[in-house]
KOLMARKE-598755 format. One line per 2 residues: number of its first residue (from 1); their letters; for each residue x negated, y, z negated of C-alpha. Coordinates in Angstrom, 1 decimal, always signed. Each point is the difference from the previous one (the first is absolute). Layout:
NUM = a = X/Y/Z; ...
***
This chain:
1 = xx = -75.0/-98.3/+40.8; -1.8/+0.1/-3.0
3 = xx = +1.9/+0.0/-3.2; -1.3/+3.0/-1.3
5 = xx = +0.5/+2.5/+2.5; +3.5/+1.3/-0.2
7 = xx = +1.8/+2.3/+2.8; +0.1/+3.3/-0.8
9 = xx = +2.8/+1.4/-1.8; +0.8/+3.8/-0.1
11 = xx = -0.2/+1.1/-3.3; +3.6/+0.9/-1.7
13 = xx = -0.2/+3.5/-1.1; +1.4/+0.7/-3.2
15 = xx = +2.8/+1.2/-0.6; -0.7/+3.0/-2.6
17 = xx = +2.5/-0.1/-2.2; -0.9/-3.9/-1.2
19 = xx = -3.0/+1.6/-0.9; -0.2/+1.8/-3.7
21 = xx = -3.3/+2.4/+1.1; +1.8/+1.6/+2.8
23 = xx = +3.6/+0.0/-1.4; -1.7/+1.6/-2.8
25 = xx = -2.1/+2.5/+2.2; +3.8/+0.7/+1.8
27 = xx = +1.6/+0.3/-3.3; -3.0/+2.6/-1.3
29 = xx = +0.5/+1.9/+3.2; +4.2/-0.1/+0.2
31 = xx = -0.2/+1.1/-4.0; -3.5/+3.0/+1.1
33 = xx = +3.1/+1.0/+3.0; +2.8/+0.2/-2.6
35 = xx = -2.2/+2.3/-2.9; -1.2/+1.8/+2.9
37 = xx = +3.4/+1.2/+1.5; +1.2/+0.5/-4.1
39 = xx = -3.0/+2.0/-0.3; +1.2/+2.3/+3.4
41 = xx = +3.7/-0.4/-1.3; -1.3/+1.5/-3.4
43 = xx = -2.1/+2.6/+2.0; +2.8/+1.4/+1.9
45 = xx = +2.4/+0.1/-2.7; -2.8/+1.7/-2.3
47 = xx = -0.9/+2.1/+2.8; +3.8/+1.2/+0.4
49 = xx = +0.6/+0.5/-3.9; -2.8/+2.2/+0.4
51 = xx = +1.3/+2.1/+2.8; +2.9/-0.1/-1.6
53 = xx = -0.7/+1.3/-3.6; -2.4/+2.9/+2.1
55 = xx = +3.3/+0.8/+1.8; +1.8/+0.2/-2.7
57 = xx = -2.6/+2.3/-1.9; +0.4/+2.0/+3.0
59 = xx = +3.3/+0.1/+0.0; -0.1/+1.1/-4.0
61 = xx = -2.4/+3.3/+1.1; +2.8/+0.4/+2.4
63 = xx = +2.3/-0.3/-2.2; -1.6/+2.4/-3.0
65 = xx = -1.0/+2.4/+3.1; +3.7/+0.5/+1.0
67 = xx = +1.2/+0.3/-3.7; -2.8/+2.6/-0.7
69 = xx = +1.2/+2.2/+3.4; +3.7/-0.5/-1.6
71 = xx = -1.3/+1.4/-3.0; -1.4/+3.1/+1.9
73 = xx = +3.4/+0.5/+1.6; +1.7/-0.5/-2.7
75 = xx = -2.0/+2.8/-1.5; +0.3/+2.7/+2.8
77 = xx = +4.2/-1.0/+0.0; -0.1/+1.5/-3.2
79 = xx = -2.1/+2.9/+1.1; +2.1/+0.7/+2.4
81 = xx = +3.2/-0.3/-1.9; -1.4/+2.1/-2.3
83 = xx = -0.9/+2.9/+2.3; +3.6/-0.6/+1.8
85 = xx = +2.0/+0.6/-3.1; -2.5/+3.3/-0.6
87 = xx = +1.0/+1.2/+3.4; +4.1/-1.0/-0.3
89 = xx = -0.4/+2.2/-3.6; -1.7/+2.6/+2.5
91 = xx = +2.9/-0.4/+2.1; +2.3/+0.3/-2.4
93 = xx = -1.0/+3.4/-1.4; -0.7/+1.2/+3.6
95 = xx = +3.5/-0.7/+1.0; +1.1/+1.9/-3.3
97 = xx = -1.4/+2.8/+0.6; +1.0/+0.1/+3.9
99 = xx = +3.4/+0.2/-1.1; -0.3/+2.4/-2.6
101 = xx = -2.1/+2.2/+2.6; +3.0/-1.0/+2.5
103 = xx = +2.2/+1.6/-2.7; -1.6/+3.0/-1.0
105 = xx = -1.2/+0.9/+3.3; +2.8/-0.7/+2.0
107 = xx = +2.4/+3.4/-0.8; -3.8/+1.8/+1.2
109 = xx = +0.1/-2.0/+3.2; +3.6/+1.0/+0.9
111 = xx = -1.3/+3.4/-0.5; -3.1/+0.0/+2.0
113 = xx = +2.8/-1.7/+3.2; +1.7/+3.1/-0.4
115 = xx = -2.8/+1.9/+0.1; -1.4/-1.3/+2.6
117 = xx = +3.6/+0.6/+2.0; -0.2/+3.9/-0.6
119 = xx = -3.1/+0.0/+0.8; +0.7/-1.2/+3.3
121 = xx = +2.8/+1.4/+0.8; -2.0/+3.8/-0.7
123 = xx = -2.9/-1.6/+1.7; +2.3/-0.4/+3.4
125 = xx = +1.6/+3.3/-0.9; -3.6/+1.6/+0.3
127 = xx = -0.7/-2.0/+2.6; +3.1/+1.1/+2.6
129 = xx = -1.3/+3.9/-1.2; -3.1/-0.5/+1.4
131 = xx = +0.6/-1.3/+2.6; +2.7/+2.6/+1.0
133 = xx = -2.6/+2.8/-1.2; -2.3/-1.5/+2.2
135 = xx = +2.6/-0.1/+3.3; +0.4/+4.1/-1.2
137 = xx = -3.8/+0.4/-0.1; +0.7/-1.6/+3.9
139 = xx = +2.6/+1.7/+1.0; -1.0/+3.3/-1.3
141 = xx = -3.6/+0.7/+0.6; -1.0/-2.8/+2.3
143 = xx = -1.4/-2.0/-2.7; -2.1/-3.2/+1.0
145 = xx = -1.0/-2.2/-2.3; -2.3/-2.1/+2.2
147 = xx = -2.2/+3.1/+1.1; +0.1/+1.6/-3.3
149 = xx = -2.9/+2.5/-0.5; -1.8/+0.5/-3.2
151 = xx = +0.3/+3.8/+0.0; +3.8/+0.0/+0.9
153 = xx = +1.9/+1.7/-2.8; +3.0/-2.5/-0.2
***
């Protein structure tokens, strides 16, 4: 065999990190992976201070909303109050003059119970009468009060 013809030899692949163009091409792309997931990282934590702070606005309308309805409230409380101490003054004088009413009626009252007794005992008084007068009307000249004629003379 001739001298200058040499078996083949498989070619040794290099290995990448002996050589500086591809350890730097790894190196640009590990430091491109890094800013890129600082760059989400900052995103989501921007993106969440943003929700938050709209939140929190929304929580301040909330907030001034409820303190505005307890400001109405508090207002018709004292409308309220207002027209309940009117009505326990009302009260007041009512009662006053229920019992001076009480007092100066009440002597009449007994009066009119008594009344009302004598008149019920002469109401039951004229009551027995007629109905005895009526039994005489019966007995006597064959009264009947169911067939009762309009020209009769009793």
């Amino acid at each position: 065999m001739p001298s200058t013809v040499q078996p083949y030899v498989k070619p040794r692949v290099k290995n990448p990190a002996d050589d500086p163009v591809i350890a730097m091409s790894h190196d640009r792309r590990a430091k491109e992976l890094k800013n890129e997931s600082q760059r989400r990282l900052c995103s989501n934590v921007s993106g969440v201070i943003v929700q938050k702070e709209l939140r929190l606005k929304q929580l301040e309308k909330e907030i001034q909303a409820l303190a505005d309805g307890v400001h109405e409230y508090k207002a018709q409380i004292d409308l309220l109050q207002g027209e309940k101490q009117s009505l326990e003054k009302r009260i007041a004088k009512n009662q006053e003059w229920c019992d001076t009413f009480d007092s100066s009626i009440g002597p009449f009252e007994d009066k009119y119970e008594t009344s009302k007794a004598a008149v019920k005992t002469s109401y039951d008084y004229a009551k027995s009468k007629y109905k005895e007068s009526l039994q005489k009307l019966i007995d006597d000249f064959g009264f009947h009060p169911t067939f009762k004629r309009w020209f009769d003379e009793f």
